[in-house]
ROBA-435834 format. One line per 5 residues: number of its first residue (from 1); their letters; for each residue z negated, y negated, x negated of C-alpha. Coordinates in steps of 0.1 Angstrom, whole numbers. Layout:
// ROBA-435834
NUM	A	Z/Y/X  ...
//
This chain:
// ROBA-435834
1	XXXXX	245/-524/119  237/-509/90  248/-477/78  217/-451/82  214/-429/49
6	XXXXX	207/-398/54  186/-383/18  164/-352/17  145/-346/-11  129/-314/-16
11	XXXXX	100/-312/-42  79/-280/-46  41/-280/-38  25/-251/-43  22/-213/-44
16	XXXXX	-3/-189/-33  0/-148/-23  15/-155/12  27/-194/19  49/-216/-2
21	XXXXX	53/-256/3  79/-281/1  77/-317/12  110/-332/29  112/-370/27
26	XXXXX	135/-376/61  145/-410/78  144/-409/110  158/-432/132  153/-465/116
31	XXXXX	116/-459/112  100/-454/74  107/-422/61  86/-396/75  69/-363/56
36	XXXXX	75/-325/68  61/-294/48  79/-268/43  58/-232/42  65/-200/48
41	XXXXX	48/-170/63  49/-134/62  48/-120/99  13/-103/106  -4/-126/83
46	XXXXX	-26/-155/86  -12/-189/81  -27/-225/73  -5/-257/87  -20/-279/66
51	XXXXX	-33/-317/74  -52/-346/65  -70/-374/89  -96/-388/57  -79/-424/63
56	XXXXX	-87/-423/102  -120/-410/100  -148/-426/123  -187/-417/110  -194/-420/149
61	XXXXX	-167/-393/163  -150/-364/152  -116/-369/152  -99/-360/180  -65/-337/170
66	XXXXX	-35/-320/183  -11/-296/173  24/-289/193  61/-279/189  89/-295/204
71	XXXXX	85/-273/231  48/-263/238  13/-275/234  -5/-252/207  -39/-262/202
76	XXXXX	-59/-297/211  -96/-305/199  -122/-330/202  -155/-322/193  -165/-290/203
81	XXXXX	-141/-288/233  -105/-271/225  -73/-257/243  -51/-232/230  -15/-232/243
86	XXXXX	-10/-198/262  13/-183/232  -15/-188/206  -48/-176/229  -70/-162/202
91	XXXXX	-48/-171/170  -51/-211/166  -80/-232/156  -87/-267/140  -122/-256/127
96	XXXXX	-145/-283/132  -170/-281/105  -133/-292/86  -121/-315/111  -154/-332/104
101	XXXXX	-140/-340/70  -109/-352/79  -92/-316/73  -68/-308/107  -53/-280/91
106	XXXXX	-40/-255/119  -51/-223/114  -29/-193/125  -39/-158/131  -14/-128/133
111	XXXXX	22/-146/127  46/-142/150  85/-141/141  83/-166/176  57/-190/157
116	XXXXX	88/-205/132  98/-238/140  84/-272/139  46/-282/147  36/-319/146
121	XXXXX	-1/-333/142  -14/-359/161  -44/-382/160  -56/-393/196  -78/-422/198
126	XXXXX	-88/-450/225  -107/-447/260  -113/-420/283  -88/-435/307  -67/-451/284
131	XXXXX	-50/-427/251  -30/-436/220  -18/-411/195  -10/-415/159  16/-392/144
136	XXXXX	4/-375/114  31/-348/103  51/-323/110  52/-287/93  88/-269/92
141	XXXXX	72/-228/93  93/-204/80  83/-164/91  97/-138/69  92/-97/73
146	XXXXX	72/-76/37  96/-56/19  81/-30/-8  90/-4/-26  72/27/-31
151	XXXXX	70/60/-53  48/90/-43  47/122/-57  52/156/-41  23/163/-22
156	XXXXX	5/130/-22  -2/113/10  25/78/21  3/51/35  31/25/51
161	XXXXX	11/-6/64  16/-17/96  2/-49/89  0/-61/128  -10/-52/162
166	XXXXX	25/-57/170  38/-29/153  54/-9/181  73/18/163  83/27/128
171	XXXXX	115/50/124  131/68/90  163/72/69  164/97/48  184/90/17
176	XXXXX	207/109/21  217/105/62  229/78/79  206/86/109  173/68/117
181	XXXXX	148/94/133  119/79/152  85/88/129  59/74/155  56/48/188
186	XXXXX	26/27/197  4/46/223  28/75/223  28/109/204  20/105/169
191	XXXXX	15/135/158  42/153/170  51/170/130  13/177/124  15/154/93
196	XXXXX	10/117/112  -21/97/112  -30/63/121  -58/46/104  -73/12/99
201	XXXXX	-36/-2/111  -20/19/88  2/49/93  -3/82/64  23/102/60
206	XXXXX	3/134/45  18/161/20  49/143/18  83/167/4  113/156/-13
211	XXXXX	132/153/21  106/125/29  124/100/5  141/71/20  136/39/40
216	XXXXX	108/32/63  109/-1/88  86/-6/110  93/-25/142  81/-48/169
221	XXXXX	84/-47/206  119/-69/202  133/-43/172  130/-69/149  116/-55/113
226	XXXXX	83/-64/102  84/-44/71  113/-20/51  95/5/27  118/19/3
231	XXXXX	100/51/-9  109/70/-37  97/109/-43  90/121/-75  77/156/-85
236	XXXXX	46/165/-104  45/163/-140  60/188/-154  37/192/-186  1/193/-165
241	XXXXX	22/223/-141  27/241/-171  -4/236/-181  -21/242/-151  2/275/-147
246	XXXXX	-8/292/-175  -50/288/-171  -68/311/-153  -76/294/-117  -111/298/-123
251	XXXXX	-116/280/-150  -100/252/-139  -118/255/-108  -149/252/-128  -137/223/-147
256	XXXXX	-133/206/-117  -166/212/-101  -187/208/-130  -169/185/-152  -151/158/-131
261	XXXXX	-173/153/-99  -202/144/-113  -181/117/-133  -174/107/-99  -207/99/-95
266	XXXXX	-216/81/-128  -183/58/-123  -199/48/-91  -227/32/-110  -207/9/-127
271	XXXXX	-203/-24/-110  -170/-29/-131  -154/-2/-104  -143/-12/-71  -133/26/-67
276	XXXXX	-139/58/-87  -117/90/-84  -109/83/-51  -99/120/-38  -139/126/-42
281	XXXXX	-142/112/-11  -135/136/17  -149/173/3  -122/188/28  -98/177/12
286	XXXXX	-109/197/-24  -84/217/-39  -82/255/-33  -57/266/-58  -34/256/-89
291	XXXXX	-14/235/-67  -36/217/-50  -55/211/-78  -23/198/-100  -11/172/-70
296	XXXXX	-49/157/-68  -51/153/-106  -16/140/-109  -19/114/-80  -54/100/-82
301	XXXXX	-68/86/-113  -97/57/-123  -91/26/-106  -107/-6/-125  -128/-32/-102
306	X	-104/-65/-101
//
């Protein structure tokens, strides 16, 4: 018997924000080599398995697909019937206005650190009573956890994103302890300092202070990380303070009022801004004094529409 080679070649695809590709040429068995993609994922994210059935397409049936690991069924379609494996209720689909032309690609919603692993494609064809299966190809999914790193000055507001439903808690080092103090829990107290909000899945941190520098990590119901924040403090600057110290509050007050808000309102005439100056937004939170008004100017500024 022949000796069985064993060769992997790995040749880069493509790139977008959130997935990269590799194909992997594999023997296996003594059967012609096979393909497997290789993509990555970052947890919380949507994610697009892709696959092609333009070669098997019939002009009198939609193709009839399905998608599984080595270990469970995750989603079947033919026509407009489907089944979703239990782990992936509500998160796969095979759209069929694709399938239609010849595009299986599995489509994932809200990643899962369990979703790595292996998922072959399968073309089913023959009679109601009587079923054959092609295999397609398989995709190799890699899920990987954000990492960031963030500066905010005194004052400002910390928005850490949460970036899933399965965001169960989200705890804090402070640079200079060793200690990891629990900031906030899924349906528990999160407003226990006063200064904790959750919005939109996304946790503020308001008025932040130099003790709030450090590493945030926010966890899911395993303790597995699906983001680290690094977050870095930095004061105000120190040239607008002085200047902002040494003119009379009124006047600056005045400038405010009747100089830069209704700029807000003529930058939100332009269709080149997705945003103007944003702290317009909530009147509340207009500044009262010197300080206030020197963190707002300092932290918010003219954001062009991309």
């Amino acid at each position: 018997m022949p000796t069985l080679l064993f060769i992997i070649i790995l040749l880069f695809i493509s790139m977008s924000n959130n997935n990269v590709y590799f194909i992997e040429l594999l023997p296996i068995g003594s059967s012609p080599l096979s393909v497997v993609v290789h993509m990555s994922s970052k947890v919380g994210l949507p994610a697009v398995l892709p696959c092609s059935v333009a070669s098997h397409l019939d002009s009198d049936h939609t193709p009839h697909i399905q998608w599984q690991t080595i270990s469970y069924s995750v989603f079947e379609r033919m026509g407009q019937e489907q089944f979703q494996g239990e782990a992936y209720r509500d998160r796969a689909d095979v759209p069929e206005e694709l399938l239609v032309r010849g595009n299986c690609s599995l489509f994932l919603q809200d990643v899962r650190f369990n979703d790595a692993g292996i998922y072959e494609s399968y073309l089913v064809y023959g009679e109601s009573n009587i079923k054959n299966r092609i295999f397609i190809q398989s995709v190799h999914l890699a899920v990987i956890d954000h990492k960031a790193i963030k500066s905010v000055e005194i004052g400002a507001d910390l928005i850490l994103d949460l970036y899933t439903h399965q965001a169960e808690q989200v705890i804090f080092q402070n640079s200079n302890e060793t200690d990891w103090t629990v900031l906030w829990e899924k349906d528990g107290v999160i407003n226990k300092k006063g200064y904790l909000k959750k919005r939109d899945n996304k946790l503020i941190l308001r008025r932040v202070t130099a003790s709030s520098a450090g590493t945030y990590t926010v966890l899911d119901s395993e303790g597995l990380a699906l983001s680290t924040v690094k977050v870095k403090v930095t004061e105000c600057n120190p040239f607008l303070v002085a200047f902002l110290l040494h003119c009379d509050q009124n006047i600056l007050l005045s400038f405010f009022y009747f100089f830069i808000f209704p700029i807000h309102f003529l930058c939100q005439s332009f269709v080149f801004f997705k945003s103007s100056v944003t702290f317009f937004f909530d009147p509340s939170t207009y500044p009262n004094n010197v300080h206030d008004f020197c963190v707002h100017i300092a932290q918010y500024s003219v954001t062009p529409f991309r």
